[in-house]
N, C-alpha and C positions, 0 to 999 in steps of 0.2 A: 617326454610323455605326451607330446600335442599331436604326436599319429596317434596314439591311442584313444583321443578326447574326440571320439566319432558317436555319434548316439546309435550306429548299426556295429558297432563294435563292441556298446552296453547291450544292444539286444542281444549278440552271439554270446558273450561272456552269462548274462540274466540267461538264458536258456540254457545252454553246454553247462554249467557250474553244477547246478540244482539236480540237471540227469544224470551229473556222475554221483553227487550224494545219494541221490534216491537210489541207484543199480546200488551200489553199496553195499547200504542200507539193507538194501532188500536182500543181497548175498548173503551176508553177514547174520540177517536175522533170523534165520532156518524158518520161513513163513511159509506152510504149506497152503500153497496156491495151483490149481487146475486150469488150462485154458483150453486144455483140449472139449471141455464141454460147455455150450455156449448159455445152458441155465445158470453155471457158475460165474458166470464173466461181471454179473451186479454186484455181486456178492465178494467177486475178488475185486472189484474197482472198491468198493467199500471200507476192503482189508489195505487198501494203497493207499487210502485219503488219508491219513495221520504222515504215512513217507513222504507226499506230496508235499502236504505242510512243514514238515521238519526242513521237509532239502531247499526251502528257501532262507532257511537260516544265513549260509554263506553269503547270498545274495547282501545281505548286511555288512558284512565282512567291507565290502568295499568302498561304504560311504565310511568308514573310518579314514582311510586317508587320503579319500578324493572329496570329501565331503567340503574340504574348507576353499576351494578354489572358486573363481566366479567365473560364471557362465560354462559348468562343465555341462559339457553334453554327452560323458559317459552313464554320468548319473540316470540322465534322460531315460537312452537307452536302457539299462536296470530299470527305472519306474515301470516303464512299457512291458519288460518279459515280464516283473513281477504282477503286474494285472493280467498281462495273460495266462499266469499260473491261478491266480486268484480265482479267474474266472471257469478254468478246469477247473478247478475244485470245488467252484461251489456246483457245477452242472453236475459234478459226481455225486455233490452232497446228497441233491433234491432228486436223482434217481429212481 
């Protein structure tokens, strides 16, 4: 497990993880959403912010069994995607 203890290998996993919940998510929940018109596109980031949120759940998932090692730096990389999810989310918030 120490090729994997890279903190760009917690950033790829903290990203890739969360957009495969959220597509999902989103298949899954029959949410009628428009892109083809650019007045809906506030209105659909809107309907996205609760998927956002949920799809960092997994992102948790990992500190379960890398959480007790010292000095991961997988971890790291997780902290990092997950503020920059945070951070989508709230610019989407205050839209």
């Amino acid at each position: 497990m120490h090729r994997l203890n890279k903190i760009y290998w917690g950033i790829l996993f903290g990203l890739i993880v969360p957009a495969i919940v959220m597509f999902v998510a989103y298949r899954k929940g029959n949410i009628p959403l428009e892109w083809a018109n650019k007045a809906d596109w506030k209105m659909n980031m809107k309907i996205l912010n609760p998927f956002l949120r949920l799809s960092l759940i997994p992102n948790m998932l990992f500190f379960i069994p890398y959480g007790k090692w010292p000095r991961n730096q997988l971890l790291k990389g997780l902290l990092i995607s997950t503020f920059l999810y945070g951070i989508v989310i709230v610019v989407i918030y205050f839209l």
